[in-house]
C-alpha positions in Angstrom: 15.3 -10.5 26.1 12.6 -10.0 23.8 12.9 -9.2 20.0 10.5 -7.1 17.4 10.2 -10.5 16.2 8.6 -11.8 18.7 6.8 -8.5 19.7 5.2 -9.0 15.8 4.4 -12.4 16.4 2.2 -12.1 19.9 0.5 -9.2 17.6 0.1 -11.6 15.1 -1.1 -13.9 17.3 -4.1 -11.5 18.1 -3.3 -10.9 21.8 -4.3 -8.0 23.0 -1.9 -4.6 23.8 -2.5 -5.0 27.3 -0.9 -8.6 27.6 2.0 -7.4 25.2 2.6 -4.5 27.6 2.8 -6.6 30.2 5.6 -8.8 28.6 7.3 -5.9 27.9 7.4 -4.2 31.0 7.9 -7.6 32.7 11.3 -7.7 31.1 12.3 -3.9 31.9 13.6 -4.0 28.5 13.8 -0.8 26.6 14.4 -1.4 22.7 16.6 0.9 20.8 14.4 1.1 17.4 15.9 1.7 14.0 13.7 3.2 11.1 13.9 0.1 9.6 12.4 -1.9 12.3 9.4 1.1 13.4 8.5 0.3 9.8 8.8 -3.4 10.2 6.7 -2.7 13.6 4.2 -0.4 11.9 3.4 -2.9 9.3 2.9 -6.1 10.6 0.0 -3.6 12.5 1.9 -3.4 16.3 -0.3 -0.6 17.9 1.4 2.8 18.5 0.9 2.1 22.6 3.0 -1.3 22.1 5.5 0.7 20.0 5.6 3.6 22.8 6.3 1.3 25.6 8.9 -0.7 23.3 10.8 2.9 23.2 10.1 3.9 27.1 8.6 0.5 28.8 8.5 3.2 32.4 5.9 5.2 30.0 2.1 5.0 31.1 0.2 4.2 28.0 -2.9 3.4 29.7 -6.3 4.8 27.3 -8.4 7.4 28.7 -12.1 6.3 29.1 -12.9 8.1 26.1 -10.2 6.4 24.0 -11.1 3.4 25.7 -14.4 3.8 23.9 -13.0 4.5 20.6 -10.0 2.6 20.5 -9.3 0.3 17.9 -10.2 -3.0 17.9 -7.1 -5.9 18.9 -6.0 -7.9 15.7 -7.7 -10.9 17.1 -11.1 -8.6 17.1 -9.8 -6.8 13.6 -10.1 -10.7 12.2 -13.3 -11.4 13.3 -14.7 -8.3 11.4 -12.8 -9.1 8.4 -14.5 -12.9 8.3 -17.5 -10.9 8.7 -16.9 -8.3 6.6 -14.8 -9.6 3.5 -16.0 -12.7 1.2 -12.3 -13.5 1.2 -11.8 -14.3 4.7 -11.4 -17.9 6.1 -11.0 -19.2 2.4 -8.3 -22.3 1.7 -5.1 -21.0 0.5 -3.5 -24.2 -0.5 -2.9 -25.1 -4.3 -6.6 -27.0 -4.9 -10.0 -27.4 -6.0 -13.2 -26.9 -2.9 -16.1 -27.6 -3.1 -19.1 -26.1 -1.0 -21.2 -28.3 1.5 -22.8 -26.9 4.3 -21.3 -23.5 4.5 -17.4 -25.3 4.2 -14.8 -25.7 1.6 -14.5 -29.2 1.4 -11.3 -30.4 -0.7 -12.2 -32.2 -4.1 -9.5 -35.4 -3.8 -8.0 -35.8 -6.9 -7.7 -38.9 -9.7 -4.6 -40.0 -11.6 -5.1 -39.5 -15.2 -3.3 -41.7 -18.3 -3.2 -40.2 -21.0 -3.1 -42.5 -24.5 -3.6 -42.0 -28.2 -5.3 -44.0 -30.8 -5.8 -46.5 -27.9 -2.1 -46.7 -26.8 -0.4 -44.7 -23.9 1.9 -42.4 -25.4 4.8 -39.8 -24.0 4.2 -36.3 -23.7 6.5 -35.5 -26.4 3.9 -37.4 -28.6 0.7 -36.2 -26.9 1.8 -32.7 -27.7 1.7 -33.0 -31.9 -1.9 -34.6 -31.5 -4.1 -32.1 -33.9 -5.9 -29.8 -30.7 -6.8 -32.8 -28.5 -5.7 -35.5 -25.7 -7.2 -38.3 -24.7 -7.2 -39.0 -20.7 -8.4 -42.4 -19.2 -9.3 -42.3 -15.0 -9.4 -45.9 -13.3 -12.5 -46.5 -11.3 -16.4 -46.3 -12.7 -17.0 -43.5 -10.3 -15.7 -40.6 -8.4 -15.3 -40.6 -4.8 -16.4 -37.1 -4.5 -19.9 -37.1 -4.9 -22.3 -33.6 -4.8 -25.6 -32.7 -5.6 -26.2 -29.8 -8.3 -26.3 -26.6 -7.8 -22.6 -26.7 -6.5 -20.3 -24.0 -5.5 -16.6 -24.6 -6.1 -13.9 -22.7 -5.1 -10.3 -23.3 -6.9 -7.2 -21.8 -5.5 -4.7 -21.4 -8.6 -0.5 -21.6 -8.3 1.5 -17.9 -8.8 1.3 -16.8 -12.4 -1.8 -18.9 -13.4 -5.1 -18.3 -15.1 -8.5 -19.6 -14.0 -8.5 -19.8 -17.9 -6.1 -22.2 -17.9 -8.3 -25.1 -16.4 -10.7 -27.1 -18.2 -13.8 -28.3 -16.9 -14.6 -31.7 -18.7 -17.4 -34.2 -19.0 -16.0 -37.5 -18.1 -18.0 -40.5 -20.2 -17.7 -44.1 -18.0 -15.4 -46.6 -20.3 -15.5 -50.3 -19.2 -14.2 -49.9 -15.8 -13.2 -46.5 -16.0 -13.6 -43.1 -17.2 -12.5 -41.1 -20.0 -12.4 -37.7 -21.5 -10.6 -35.8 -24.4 -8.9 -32.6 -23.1 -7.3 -29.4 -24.7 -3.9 -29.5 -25.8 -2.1 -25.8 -25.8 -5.2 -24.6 -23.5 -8.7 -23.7 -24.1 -7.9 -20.8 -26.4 -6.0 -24.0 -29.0 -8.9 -25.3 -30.2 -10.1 -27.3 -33.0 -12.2 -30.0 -34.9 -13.3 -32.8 -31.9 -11.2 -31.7 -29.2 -14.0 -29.3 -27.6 -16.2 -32.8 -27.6 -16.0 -32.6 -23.4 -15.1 -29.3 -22.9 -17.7 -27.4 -20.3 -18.1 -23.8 -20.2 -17.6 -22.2 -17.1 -16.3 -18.4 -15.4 -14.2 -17.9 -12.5 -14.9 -14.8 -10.5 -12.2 -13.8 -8.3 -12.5 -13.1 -4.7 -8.9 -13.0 -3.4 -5.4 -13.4 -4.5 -5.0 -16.7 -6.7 -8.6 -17.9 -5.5 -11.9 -17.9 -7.7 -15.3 -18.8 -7.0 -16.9 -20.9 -9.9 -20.9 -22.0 -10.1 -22.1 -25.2 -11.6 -25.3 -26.4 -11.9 -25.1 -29.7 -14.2 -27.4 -32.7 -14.8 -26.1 -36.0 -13.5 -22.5 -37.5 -14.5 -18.8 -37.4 -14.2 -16.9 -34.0 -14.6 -13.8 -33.3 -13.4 -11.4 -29.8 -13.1 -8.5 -30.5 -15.2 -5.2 -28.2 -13.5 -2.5 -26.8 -16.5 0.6 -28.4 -16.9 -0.2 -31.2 -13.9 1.6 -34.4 -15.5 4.0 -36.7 -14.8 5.8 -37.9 -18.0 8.0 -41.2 -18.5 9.7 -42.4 -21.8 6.7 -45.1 -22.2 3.7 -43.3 -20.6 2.5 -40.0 -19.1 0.0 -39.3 -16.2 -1.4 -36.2 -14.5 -4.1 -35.5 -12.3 -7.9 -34.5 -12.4 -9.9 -33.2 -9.9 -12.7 -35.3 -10.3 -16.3 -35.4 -9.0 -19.9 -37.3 -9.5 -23.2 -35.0 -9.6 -26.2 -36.6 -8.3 -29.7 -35.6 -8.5 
C-alpha cells in the first residue's frame, strides 16, 4: 500500500502527475484523507488531480486539451523556472564559505588557526581580557585556495547568525606562516590596534542564511574568519579561517 508519504515524496521527486496516477491506480488503493493530511498533501505542492485520484483512484482526471495547454507546469519543470528565475536557486546550503569560478560555487577549504598573545599560545579564557584584539597564527606561507581579483563569494551562515559577525582579515606571511590580529567581542568591539587587519566588506542577502559578498583586492593573503569557531584546551586554543591567496 502506498502512503501520503510516499505520494509527497515521488512529487517531490519531480515526477510528473501522470506517472503518480499511474502508481496509484496500479494499486486500486483508495486513501481515506484526514484534514490534516489534504493540508500536508496541499503543501508539499501534490496537484489537485493527484489529490482527486488519491480520494476516488476509479475517477478520470485526464486534462482537457485546453487545460492541457494551460496546465501547470510538473515540480520537476516548476524547478527549472525557479533556477531560471530566482538568484537563489541552485546555491550551497551547507554551513561555508564559496567562492565563484566559472559560473560555480567552489568551496573555500579552511585553515586551522592558533591563537597566542604576546608571542605565547594562550587559553580562551585569557584571549578573551586582551584590550579589543587577538592574535591568530596559520601554518603554511600560502593558501591553498588561490583566485584572481575581482572575486565573488558566497557565505552560507549557521541559524541565528549575522553576516556582521565575520571578519574579513588581511593575513601578513610570518616565517613560515601567516598571521593576523582579529576582533575580540565582534566587529562592533573595537579599539586602539585591533582594526590593524580588519577589511571592510557587505553582505547582501539572497536567500535564507546565504549572502553574496564582492571583493576586489590587490595581491595577498585574506581570509573569512566564522564567529565563535574555536576549539579551546587548558594550554592552547585553535579555530578556523577560511583562508585564500589573491593573485594578479
Amino acid at each position: 500500500m502506498m502512503t501520503v508519504d510516499e505520494v509527497i515524496k515521488l512529487s517531490k521527486a519531480g515526477l510528473s502527475d501522470d506517472v503518480i496516477i499511474q502508481q496509484i491506480k496500479k494499486k486500486g488503493q483508495r486513501f481515506d484523507l484526514s484534514t490534516d493530511q489534504l493540508v500536508q498533501l496541499k503543501s508539499a505542492s501534490v496537484s489537485e488531480r493527484v489529490i482527486q485520484v488519491m480520494i476516488d483512484p476509479t475517477k478520470d482526471t485526464s486534462p482537457s486539451p485546453a487545460e492541457k495547454k494551460t496546465a501547470s507546469p510538473t515540480p520537476q519543470q516548476a524547478g527549472q523556472l525557479r533556477r531560471q528565475d530566482s538568484p537563489s536557486s541552485g546555491l550551497p546550503t551547507e554551513i561555508g564559505v564559496y567562492a565563484k569560478q566559472k559560473a560555480e560555487w567552489i568551496e573555500v577549504l579552511p585553515e586551522v588557526v592558533n591563537w597566542k598573545t604576546g608571542g605565547v599560545v594562550k587559553n580562551v579564557a585569557s584571549i578573551g581580557i586582551v584590550k579589543g584584539d587577538k592574535n591568530g597564527h596559520v601554518n603554511g606561507a600560502s593558501s591553498r585556495n588561490r583566485f584572481a581579483a575581482p572575486i565573488e563569494f558566497l557565505i552560507v551562515v549557521p541559524e541565528g547568525v549575522a553576516i556582521t559577525e565575520y571578519q574579513l582579515l588581511h593575513l601578513h606571511e610570518h616565517g613560515d606562516g601567516r598571521e593576523f590580529r582579529a576582533v575580540t567581542g565582534g566587529v562592533f568591539h573595537v579599539s586602539g590596534g585591533a582594526t590593524r587587519d580588519l577589511v571592510q566588506f557587505e553582505g547582501r542577502k539572497i536567500a535564507p542564511r546565504t549572502f553574496v559578498v564582492g571583493f576586489s583586492p590587490g595581491s595577498g593573503e585574506y581570509g573569512f574568519l566564522p564567529p565563535g569557531a574555536f576549539i579551546s584546551t587548558n594550554e592552547a586554543s585553535s579555530g578556523k579561517i577560511y583562508s585564500f591567496r589573491v593573485i594578479q
